[in-house]
N, C-alpha and C positions, 0 to 999 in steps of 0.2 A: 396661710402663713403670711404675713406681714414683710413686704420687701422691705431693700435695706438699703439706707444711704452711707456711704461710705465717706466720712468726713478728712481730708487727707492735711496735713499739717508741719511746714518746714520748720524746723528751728534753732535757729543762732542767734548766743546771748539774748533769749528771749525772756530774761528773768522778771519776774512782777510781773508779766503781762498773760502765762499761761493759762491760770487759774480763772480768772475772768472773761481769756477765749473761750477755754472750756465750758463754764457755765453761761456766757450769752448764747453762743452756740446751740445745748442744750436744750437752754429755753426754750428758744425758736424750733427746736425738732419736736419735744416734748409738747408742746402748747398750742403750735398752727398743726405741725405734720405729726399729730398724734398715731395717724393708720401707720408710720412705720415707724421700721426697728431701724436704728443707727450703730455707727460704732466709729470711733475716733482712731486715727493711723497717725503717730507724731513719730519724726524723725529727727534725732539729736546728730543736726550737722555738728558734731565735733566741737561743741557749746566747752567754752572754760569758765563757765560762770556758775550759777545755781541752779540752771536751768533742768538739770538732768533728772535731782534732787527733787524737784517741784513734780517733776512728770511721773516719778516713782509713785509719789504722794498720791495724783490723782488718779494712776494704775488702780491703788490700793482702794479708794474710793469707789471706782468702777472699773467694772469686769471686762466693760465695751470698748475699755481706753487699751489700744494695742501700742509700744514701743517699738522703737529701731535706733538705734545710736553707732552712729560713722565714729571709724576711729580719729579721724580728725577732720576737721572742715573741707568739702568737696564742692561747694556751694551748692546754692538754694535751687538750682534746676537738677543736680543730681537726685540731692532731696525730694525734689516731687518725684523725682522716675522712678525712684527706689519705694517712696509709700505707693505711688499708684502701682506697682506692682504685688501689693501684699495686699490689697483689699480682698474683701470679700462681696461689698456691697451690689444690688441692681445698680447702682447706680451709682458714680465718685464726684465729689468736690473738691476742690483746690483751695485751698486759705490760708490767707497771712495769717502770724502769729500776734501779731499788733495790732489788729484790732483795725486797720485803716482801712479795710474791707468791712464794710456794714454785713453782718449775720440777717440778718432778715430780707435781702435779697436772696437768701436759700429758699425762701418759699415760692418767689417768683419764677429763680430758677424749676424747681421742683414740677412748677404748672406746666410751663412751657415742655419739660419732657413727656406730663403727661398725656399731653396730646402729638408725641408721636416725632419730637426734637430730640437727635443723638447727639447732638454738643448746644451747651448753651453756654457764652462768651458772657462774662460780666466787664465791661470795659472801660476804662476810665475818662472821663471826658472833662473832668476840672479836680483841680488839686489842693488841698491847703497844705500847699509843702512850699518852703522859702521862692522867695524870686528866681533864684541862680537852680531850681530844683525845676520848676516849672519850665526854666527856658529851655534846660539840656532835656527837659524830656520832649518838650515840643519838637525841637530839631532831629533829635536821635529817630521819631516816628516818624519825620517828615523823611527824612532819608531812609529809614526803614520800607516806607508803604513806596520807594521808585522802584527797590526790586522784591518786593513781595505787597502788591497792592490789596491782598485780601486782608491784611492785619487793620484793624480799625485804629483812629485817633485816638493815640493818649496808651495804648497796649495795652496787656490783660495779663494778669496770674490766676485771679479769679474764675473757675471755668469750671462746668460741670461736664462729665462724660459719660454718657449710656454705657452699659456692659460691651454691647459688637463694635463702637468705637475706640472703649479702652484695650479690647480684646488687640486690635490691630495696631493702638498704640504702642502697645507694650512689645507688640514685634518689631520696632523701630530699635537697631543694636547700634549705634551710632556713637563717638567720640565728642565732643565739640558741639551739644544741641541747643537748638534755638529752639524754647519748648512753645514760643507764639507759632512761629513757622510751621512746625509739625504740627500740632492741633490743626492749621489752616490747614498742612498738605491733605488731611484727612480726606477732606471733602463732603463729610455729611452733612445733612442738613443743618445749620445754623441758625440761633436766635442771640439776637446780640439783644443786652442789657446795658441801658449806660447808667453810669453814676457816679457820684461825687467824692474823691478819695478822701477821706478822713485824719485829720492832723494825729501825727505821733502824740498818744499823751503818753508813754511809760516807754524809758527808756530813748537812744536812740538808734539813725538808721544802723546797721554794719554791713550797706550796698555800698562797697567802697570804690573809687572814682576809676583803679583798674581793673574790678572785676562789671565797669561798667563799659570799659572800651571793651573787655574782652567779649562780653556777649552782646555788643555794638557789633563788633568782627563778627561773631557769630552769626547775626542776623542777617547782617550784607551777602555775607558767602556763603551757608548752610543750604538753606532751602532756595538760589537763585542763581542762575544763571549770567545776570545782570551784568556784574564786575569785568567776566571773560568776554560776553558775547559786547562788554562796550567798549572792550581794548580790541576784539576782530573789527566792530565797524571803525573804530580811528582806524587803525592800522592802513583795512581796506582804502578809506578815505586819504589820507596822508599818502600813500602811494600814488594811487589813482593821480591827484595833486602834484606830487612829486614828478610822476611822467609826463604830467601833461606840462609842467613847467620846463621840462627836458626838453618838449618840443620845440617852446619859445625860444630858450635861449636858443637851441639849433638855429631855428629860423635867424635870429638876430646875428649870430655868426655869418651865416652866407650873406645878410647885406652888409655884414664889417661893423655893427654896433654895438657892439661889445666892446664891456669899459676897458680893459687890455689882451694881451696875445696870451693865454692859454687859459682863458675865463671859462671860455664855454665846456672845454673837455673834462678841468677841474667839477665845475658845479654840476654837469649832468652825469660826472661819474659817482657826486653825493649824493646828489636824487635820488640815481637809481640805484642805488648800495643800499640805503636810507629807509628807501619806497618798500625795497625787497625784504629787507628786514623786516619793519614794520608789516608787513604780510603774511612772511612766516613766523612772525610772534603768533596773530590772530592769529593762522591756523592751527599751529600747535595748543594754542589757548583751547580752540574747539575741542581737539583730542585729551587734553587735558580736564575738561569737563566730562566731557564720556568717560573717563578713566573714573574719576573722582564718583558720576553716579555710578557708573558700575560697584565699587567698591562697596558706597555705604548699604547695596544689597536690599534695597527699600522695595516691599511688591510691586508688583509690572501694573496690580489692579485691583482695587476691591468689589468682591460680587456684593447686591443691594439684598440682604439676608428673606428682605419681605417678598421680595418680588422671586428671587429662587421658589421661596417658601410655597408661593402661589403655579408657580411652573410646577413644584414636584407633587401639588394636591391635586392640579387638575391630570395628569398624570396619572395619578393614581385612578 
């Protein structure tokens, strides 16, 4: 039997541009990756356009093209979560519906799994999208990789995932996801891919400028710790600073240099009001992240399926 790739596919207002995902796509499964069977997973984020229309069409055409349609736009990370959880394939892709994902990096991907890679990152490393597109994206990753350093330059939608990696993904129940983050939290083996993203020809973006701060926020706070544990060290710091300057002025009171009479009691009772606050921010910040991973319920740990595998043969 012939494994199966699993071709996964977000889409809003993607009109004109379906029918030619579809068949570049094809091409490249059909013509390089002959040995296997595919099948298409398209999700109608809540499209008001022709786009739904289109996807019918190419249902009708082939038997492999499976639908999903949101009753209204959820955005394009809900979209992946909800196709990557209806696959069936060995193995699942992720891709734009606009084509600014080169399909024929499916083959490359494809190799790299077969020797034995559970997530392969296709990642973008240069852009032909306008000036003002290039610079927020440079900055957004540059800020991105201070609290998540494993996410590579330029970020990724693009990504393939072995079966025991999607299997775990798909256990991730989560509000609010940062779907670069999660793939990274995975932790399996990785093969990054870089390459050139590809100029919009049909249509334009609908990555609109707040649903790009919202999974900006999403990325800074989801998967890091970074934000809390850098208001505990100010905190820390600023106190620490704050008492030690409580000592000064002390001192400068007992020799009388102090610039008037109730200088010193005024400002070392700010200090240390100040200092203490700032302290029991941090702390509570810490508890406050403990709260926060407890809740999203994410595993304590994944066993490595090969090496169980090899413990339970010899075993036997």
């Amino acid at each position: 039997m012939k494994k199966k790739i699993s071709i996964v596919i977000p889409v809003f207002r993607n009109e004109g541009s379906l029918a030619l995902t579809y068949e570049k796509v094809r091409t490249v499964i059909t013509e390089q990756l002959g040995n296997y069977d595919y099948e298409f997973v398209f999700v109608n984020d809540g499209s008001d356009d022709n786009s739904w229309n289109e996807l019918l069409t190419l249902q009708k055409r082939d038997e492999k093209v499976k639908l999903f349609s949101f009753i209204r736009n959820f955005g394009q990370v809900a979209a992946l979560i909800a196709g990557l959880k209806e696959t069936s394939g060995d193995v699942s892709i992720t891709l734009a519906a606009d084509l600014q994902d080169p399909p024929e990096l499916i083959v490359k991907m494809i190799q790299a799994w077969e020797i034995g890679t559970k997530v392969v990152v296709a990642h973008r490393i240069e852009r032909e999208d306008n000036r003002l597109a290039r610079m927020t994206s440079s900055f957004f990753y540059a800020i991105i990789k201070i609290s998540n350093p494993a996410i590579p330059e330029g970020g990724f939608d693009y990504v393939l995932l072995d079966k025991e990696a999607l299997d775990v993904f798909n256990k991730i129940s989560e509000r609010n996801r940062f779907f670069q983050g999660d793939i990274m939290w995975l932790g399996y083996p990785t093969t990054f891919i870089p390459y050139k993203r590809l100029k919009r020809e049909i249509g334009k973006s609908q990555w609109a400028f707040s649903k790009k701060i919202k999974y900006f926020i999403d990325g800074i706070l989801n998967n890091s710790y970074f934000p809390i544990r850098l208001i505990s060290v100010s905190g820390f710091v600023i106190a620490f600073a704050g008492f030690f300057y409580a000592l000064i002025v002390m001192y400068a009171r007992l020799l009388h240099q102090t610039p008037f009479e109730g200088y010193a009691p005024i400002v070392i009772l700010i200090l240390f009001i100040g200092g203490s606050i700032m302290l029991m921010l941090g702390i509570i910040g810490e508890y406050v992240w403990r709260i926060y991973d407890e809740v999203k319920n994410r595993p304590l740990y994944i066993l490595n399926e090969k090496v169980q595998k090899k413990i339970s043969e010899k075993a036997k």
